[in-house]
C-alpha positions in Angstrom: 42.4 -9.4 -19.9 43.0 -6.1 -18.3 42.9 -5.0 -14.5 39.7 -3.2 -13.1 41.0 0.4 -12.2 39.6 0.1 -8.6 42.2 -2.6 -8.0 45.2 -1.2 -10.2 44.4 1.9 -8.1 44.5 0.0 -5.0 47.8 -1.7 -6.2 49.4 1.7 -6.5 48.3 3.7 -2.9 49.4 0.2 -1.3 52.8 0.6 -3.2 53.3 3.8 -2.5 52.2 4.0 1.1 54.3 1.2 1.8 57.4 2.9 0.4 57.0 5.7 2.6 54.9 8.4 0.5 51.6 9.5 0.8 48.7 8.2 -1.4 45.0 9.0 -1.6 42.6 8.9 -3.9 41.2 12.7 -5.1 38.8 11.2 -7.4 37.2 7.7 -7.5 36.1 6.7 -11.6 34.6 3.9 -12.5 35.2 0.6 -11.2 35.8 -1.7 -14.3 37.9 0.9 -17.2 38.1 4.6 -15.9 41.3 6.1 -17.0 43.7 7.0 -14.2 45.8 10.1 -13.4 48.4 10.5 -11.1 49.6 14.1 -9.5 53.2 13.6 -7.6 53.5 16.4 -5.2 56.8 17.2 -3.6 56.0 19.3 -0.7 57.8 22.3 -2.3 54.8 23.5 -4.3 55.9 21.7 -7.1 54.6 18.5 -8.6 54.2 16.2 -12.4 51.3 15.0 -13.4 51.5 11.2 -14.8 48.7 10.0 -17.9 47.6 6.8 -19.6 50.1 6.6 -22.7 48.8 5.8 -26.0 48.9 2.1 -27.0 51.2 3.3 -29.9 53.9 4.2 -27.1 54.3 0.7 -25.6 55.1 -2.4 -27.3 52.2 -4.5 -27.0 54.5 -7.5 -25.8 55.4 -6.6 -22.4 53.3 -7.6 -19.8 52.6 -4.6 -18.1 48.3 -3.8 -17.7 49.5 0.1 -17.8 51.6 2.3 -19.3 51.9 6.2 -18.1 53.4 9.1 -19.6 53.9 13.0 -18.2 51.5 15.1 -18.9 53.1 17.9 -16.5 57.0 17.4 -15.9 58.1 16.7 -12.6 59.3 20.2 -11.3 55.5 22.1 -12.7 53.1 24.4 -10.1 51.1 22.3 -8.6 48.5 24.8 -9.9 48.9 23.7 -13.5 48.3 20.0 -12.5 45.0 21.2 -10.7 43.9 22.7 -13.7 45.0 20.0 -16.2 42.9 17.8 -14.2 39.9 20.3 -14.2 39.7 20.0 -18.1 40.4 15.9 -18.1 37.0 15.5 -15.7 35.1 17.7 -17.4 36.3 15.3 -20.9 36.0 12.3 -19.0 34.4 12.5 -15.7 34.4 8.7 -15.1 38.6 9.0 -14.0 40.1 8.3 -11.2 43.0 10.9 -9.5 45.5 9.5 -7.3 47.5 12.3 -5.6 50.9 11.0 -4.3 53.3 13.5 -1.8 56.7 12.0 -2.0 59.8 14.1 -1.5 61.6 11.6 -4.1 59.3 12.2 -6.8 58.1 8.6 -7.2 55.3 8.4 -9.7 55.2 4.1 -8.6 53.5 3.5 -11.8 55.4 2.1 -15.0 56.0 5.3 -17.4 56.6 4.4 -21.1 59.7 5.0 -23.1 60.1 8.1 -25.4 
């Protein structure tokens, strides 16, 4: 059974907020299955933007609800991550956005393995 996004979003701006970064939520999606993004900003103007991974990235074994993968490198304009995200609503406009500012770089979501 898999997580509703609200509370896998919650999960992640408690774990992040408690670690010391900031986390908000840019866009709420739908409650039970929206698809959630993650924009890590570093306060430098630069940022990585963080995507569900494919099923076929992840071995279906490990326990994990969610798997992530970069869309945007960490080190990208924050301007390119704006306007990846621009053309994912308009594809899917029931995602959620979680923007993260952490001077580490912390995406505090699981990323799968190239």
């Amino acid at each position: 059974m898999r997580l509703k996004s609200a509370i896998f979003v919650a999960a992640i701006l408690r774990t992040a907020n408690g670690a010391g970064a900031f986390a908000a939520v840019r866009r709420r999606g739908a409650e039970e299955a929206g698809a959630v993004f993650v924009t890590v900003s570093t306060q430098d103007g630069k940022a990585a933007l963080y995507g569900p991974a494919p099923q076929t990235d992840f071995d279906e074994s490990f326990p994990a609800d969610r798997r992530f993968r970069a869309l945007l490198p960490p080190g990208s304009p924050e301007a390119d991550g704006a306007a990846r995200m621009e053309k994912e609503v308009r594809f899917d406009p029931d995602l959620w956005w979680i923007e993260i500012e952490d001077r580490a770089g912390r995406p505090f979501v699981d990323l799968a393995q190239d």
